[in-house]
C-alpha positions, 0 to 999 in steps of 0.5 A: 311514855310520851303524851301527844297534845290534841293538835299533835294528834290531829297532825299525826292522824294526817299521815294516813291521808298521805299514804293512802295517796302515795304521797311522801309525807317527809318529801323528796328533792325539790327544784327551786328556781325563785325566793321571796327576795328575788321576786320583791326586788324583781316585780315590786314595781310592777302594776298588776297589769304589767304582771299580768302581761309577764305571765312570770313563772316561778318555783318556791318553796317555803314553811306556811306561817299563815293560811286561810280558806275561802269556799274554793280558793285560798291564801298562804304566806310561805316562809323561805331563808328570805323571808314571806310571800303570799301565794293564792290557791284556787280550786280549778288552777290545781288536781282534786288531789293538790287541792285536797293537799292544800286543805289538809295543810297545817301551820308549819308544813314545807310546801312547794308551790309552782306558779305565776307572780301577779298582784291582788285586788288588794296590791299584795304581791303574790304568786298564782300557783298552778302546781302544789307539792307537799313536801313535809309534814310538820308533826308539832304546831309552830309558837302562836304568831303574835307572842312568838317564844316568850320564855327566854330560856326556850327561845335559846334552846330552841333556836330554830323556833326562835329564828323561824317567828323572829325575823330580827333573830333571822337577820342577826345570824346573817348580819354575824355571817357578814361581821366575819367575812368583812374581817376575813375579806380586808385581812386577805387584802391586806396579804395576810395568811390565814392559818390553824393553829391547834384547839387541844394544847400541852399548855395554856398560853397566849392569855390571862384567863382559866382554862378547860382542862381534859385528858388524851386518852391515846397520849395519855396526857391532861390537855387544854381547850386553847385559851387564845387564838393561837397567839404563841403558835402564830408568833412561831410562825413569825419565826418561820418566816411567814410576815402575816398571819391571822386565824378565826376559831372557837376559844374557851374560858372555864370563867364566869358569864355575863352579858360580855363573856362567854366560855367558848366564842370566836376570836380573831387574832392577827401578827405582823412582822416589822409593824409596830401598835400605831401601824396597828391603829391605822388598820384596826379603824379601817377595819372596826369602820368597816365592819360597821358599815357593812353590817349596819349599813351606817358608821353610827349606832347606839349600844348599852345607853351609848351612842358612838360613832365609828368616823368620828376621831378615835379618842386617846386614853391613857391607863394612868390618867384615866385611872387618876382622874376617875379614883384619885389614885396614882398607881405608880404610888398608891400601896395595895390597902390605898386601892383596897380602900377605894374599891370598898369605898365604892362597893366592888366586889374583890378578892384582896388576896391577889396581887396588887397589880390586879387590884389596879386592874379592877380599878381600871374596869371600873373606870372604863365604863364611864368611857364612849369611844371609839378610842384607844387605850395605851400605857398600860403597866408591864405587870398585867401583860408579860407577852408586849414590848416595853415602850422604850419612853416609859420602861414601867409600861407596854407598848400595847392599846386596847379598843374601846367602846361603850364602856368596853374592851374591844380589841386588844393589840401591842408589839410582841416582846422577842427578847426571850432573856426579857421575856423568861424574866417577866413568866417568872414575876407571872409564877410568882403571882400565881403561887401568891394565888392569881389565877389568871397568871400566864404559865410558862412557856419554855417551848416558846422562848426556845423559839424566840431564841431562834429569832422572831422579827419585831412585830404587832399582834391584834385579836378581837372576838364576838363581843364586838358584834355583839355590842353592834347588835346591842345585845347580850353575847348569848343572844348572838351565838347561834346555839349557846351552851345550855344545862342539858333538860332533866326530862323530856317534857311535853311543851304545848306552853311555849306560845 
């Protein structure tokens, strides 16, 4: 049985005022014709005898965070999506019954309030309310104002706590809102189609990455949760004839977390017909450069100790080099016990079983994280991505390029390999290197070289995912989805501790 803390009960006692007055505690429809923001931007200007002379009408309505009596009058700060405005309750402006409401009111309740905007004695911008409506009774007490939710764990299961004391946290998910619509607005300028491609899959394509497997009950068939966002489906599309296509979705990793790593998260992935990765360079720096500015509202930023930014020149870094240049190795002549060597040497934790282009790709991670950006990184070997054209300089590497900034992958494009014989040969290196134990090996895909054999048009493909944001935001990806994944509570506990 649920125990009640004694401010619980008092709010609960609460209820019978409102039925014995007929009152709806938990509210009915209510007409709003204002907000916090549009009376700031509106009136903040104005000298309160200038508002006086307005005499301007409004209707908000809000969560009260503060309230305080004085003899027969009072204020209150009302919370909307926005943000705060004070409102002043007298006495003789009210009913009897609307100012017993308001001295009934606790922390928390969702009041609306209908009246004129003025200004205090002490400059406050304000509204005057000559009409009170309560709306809902909030049966728990808000976290106390000044320490908010201090528990990180309960700040992310109870989001809604967390947004209502945070105004950055408030903001983020706006800020997010605009990080998608900026990408989704440029993309329709640039005439791309956006599509969906199926979550549920027969097989897991499109990625180097674990999938989540579960089981169709009417199929009566293992099923995966897509690893991409619809990477081989979009590619089909080319083959259908559409030119450009991109898709934003929820994808899923069965892997490990961490600050940059989710298991499921939202993608974008885009494919051009007839473009090649430097045509993709162009748009992808308008686009990240964008971003940016509307979600920061400047190009520059700092993240993760560094600072970048987003209208300087974007560097270029070869895999290569990098690597050489960072760790002494040459990969294109180094033996798997020369990088086993090294990665001891510097205390990284690996698995020696996997094959030895994985070991340069920790290798490569490990250099990365020296690097600022904003650039790109190209050359990449053809062993670590089977899907990329070959570039025809160097036939040992891809003609591919990854974002980077803060010591990070932030983006990922190249040519799309459409040569289904090339490609056939390249998924059975990938089988060779899962059966010696890699995990991360692509499977293959006999649907999709059916569908090249009908003819894909050369093209260029892009996905980026919420990593990017969150590094804008200079926080951990977990703090930038709204509601993350959580271990389900073993018992329900009373959590009067949360100030």
């Amino acid at each position: 049985m649920r125990h009640f803390t004694e401010q619980e009960l008092v709010r609960r006692s609460k209820l019978d005022f409102f039925k014995e007055n007929n009152i709806d505690a938990f509210g009915q429809k209510f007409v709003v014709t204002s907000n916090s923001e549009e009376i700031k931007q509106k009136f903040d200007s104005f000298d309160k005898e200038k508002l006086e002379e307005l005499h301007e009408h409004v209707i908000i309505a809000g969560r009260i965070m503060t309230k305080r009596e004085k003899g027969k009058a009072g204020f209150m700060h009302l919370q909307d999506k926005f943000g705060q405005i004070q409102v002043y309750v007298r006495k003789d402006a009210l009913t009897e019954l609307e100012y017993e409401i308001f001295l009934n009111a606790d922390l928390g309740d969702i009041v609306g309030i209908e009246g004129y905007v003025f200004r205090t004695n002490m400059g406050e911008l304000s509204v005057k309310a000559t009409k009170y409506t309560h709306l809902v009774k909030a049966l728990r007490p808000l976290p106390e104002k000044y320490h908010g939710l201090a528990d990180s764990e309960i700040k992310l299961r109870k989001r809604y706590l967390d947004i209502i004391m945070d105004p950055e946290v408030r903001d983020l998910f706006k800020k997010k809102q605009k990080f998608w619509a900026t990408v989704r607005n440029i993309l329709l300028e640039e005439d791309f189609l956006e599509v969906e491609t199926p979550i549920l899959e027969n097989s897991a394509g499109g990625a180097a990455a674990t999938p989540f497997i579960t089981h169709h009950n009417d199929l009566d068939i293992d099923v995966f949760l897509r690893i991409s966002m619809g990477e081989l489906w979009q590619k089909k599309l080319l083959v259908a004839g559409y030119e450009k296509t991109f898709e934003i979705g929820r994808q899923f990793r069965n892997e490990g977390m961490s600050p940059e790593h989710l298991q499921d998260y939202t993608q974008m992935e885009f494919y051009w017909a007839y473009a090649d990765y430097k045509d993709g360079m162009e748009l992808v720096k308008r686009l990240y450069r964008e971003i940016t500015k509307n979600v920061l509202g400047t190009s520059k930023f700092k993240s993760k100790g560094y600072e970048i930014d987003m209208d300087a020149e974007w560097q270029i870094y070869d895999f290569e080099t990098i690597i050489k240049d960072g760790t002494g190795i040459s990969i294109y002549e180094a033996t798997k016990e020369d990088i086993i060597k090294k990665l001891n040497q510097e205390e990284i934790e690996f698995d020696p079983n996997v094959s030895y282009w994985r070991l340069v790709d920790i290798l490569w991670k490990m250099v990365r994280k020296t690097l600022t950006g904003p650039g790109f990184l190209v050359g990449q070997p053809v062993e670590l991505n089977p899907l990329p054209k070959r570039l025809q300089e160097d036939q040992r590497k891809v003609a591919q390029f990854q974002v980077i900034l803060a010591g990070s992958e932030m983006g990922n494009g190249y040519n799309e390999l459409n040569d289904p014989i090339d490609l056939e040969s390249r998924f059975l290196e990938q089988r060779k290197m899962s059966e010696a134990g890699d995990k991360e090996a692509h499977e293959h895909d006999y649907e999709f070289i059916e569908a090249l054999e009908y003819g894909m048009p050369p093209a260029f493909g892009f996905g980026v995912s919420e990593r990017l944001f969150s590094t804008l935001m200079n926080r951990p990806i977990r703090e930038c989805v709204i509601f993350p994944l959580m271990k389900p509570r073993k018992e329900v506990k009373n959590e009067d501790n949360i100030n």
